[in-house]
N, C-alpha and C positions, 0 to 999 in steps of 0.2 A: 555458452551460446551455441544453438546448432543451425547452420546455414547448409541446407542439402544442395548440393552441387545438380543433384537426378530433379528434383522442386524449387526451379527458377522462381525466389519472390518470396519464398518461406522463411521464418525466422523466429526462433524460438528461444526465449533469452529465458535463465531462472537463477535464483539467489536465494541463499541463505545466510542468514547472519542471528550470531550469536555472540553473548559473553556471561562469564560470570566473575564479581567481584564479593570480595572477601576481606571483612577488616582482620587485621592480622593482629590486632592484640589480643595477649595471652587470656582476658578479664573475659572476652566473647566468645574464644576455642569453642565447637562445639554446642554452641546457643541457638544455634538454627536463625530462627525469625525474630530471634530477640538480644541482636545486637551481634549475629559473625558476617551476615549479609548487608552490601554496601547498599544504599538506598537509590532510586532511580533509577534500574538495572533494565532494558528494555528486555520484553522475553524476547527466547526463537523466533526467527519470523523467516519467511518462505513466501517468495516471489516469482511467480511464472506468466510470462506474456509470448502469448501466438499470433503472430503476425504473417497476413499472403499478400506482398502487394501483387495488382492485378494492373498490366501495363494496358493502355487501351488506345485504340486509335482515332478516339474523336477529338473533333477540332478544340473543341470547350471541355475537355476533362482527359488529362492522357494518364493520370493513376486514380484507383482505389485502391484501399487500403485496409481493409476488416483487423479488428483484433480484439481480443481476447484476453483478460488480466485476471489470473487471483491470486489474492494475497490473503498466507493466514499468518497468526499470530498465535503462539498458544499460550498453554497458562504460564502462568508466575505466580511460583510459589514459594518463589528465591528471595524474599523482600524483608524490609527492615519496619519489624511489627514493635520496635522496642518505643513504647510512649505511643502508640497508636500513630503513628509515623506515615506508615503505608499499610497497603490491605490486600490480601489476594487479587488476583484477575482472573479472568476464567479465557478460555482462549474462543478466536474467532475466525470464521472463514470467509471473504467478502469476493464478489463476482463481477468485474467493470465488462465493459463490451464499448464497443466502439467503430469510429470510421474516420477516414481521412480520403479526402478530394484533392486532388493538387491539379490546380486549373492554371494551363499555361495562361500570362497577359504579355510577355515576351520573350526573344529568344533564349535570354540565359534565366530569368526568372518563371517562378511559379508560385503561382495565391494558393495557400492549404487553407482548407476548409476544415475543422474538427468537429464532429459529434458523438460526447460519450454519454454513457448513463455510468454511473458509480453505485456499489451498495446495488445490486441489481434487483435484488431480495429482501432488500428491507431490513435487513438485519439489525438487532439492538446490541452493540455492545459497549466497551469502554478500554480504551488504550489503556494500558499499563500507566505509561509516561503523560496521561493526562488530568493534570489539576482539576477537572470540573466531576470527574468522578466521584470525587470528597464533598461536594455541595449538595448537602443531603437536604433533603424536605419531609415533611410528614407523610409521602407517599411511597417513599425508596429510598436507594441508593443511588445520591448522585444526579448528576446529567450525561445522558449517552451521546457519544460521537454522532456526525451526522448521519442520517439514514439517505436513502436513493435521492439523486440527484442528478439533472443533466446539468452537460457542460455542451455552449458551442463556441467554438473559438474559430478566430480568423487570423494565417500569421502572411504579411506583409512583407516579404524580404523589398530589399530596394538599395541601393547604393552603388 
């Protein structure tokens, strides 16, 4: 995470996460895709979001909040192909965008407002870790994750 001290509001969070698993019997040493790689293994994946909040002094809205999300995923080709088990993935880049209102209604509370778009491009792909990949039809491969999407939420604190 980086919080610049010089850019009051900035906030730039990223992640990485990885693993790899390995059946350790001696019958799969060396078999690659067909039977040393454990099944279900999520690929690499890389997480960055850019966040300014923006303080403001009106009476009905005292933050904005813009941000910025992508998340990719790359290929897997670490997977357990023994019996037609699993199947390659190809990797993916996706783009969220967004916004957040925090509208005071009292003195220690604040109503967020959220408006995001996901998938900003449309993108077709398919998670590794998702079952609907393998529900093939006479046209493809599969069903793809979802594609662009807004979201608006409203969070309520209160107590």
């Amino acid at each position: 995470s980086i919080h610049p001290k010089s850019i009051k509001g900035l906030k730039f969070f990223n992640s990485i996460a990885f693993a790899y698993g390995y059946n350790r019997d001696s019958e799969f040493k060396g078999k690659g895709n067909q039977g040393e790689y454990l099944p279900l293994i999520a690929p690499m994946t890389v997480n960055s979001d850019l966040s300014y909040e923006i303080e403001l002094s009106k009476k009905w809205i005292s933050k904005l909040t813009p941000n910025i999300n992508i998340e990719h995923a790359g290929k897997q080709d670490r997977y357990l192909g023994l019996s037609g088990t699993e199947t390659a993935t190809k990797s993916y880049t996706l783009l969220n965008v967004g916004m957040v209102a925090s509208i005071p209604y009292s003195k220690e509370n604040s109503l967020q407002l959220m408006l995001q778009v996901n998938n900003v491009f449309d993108k077709a792909y398919q998670s590794h870790l998702s079952r609907l990949k393998y529900l093939e039809d006479h046209d493809g491969p599969g069903i793809y994750n979802m594609g662009r999407n807004g979201i608006i939420k409203l969070i309520l604190p209160f107590g």
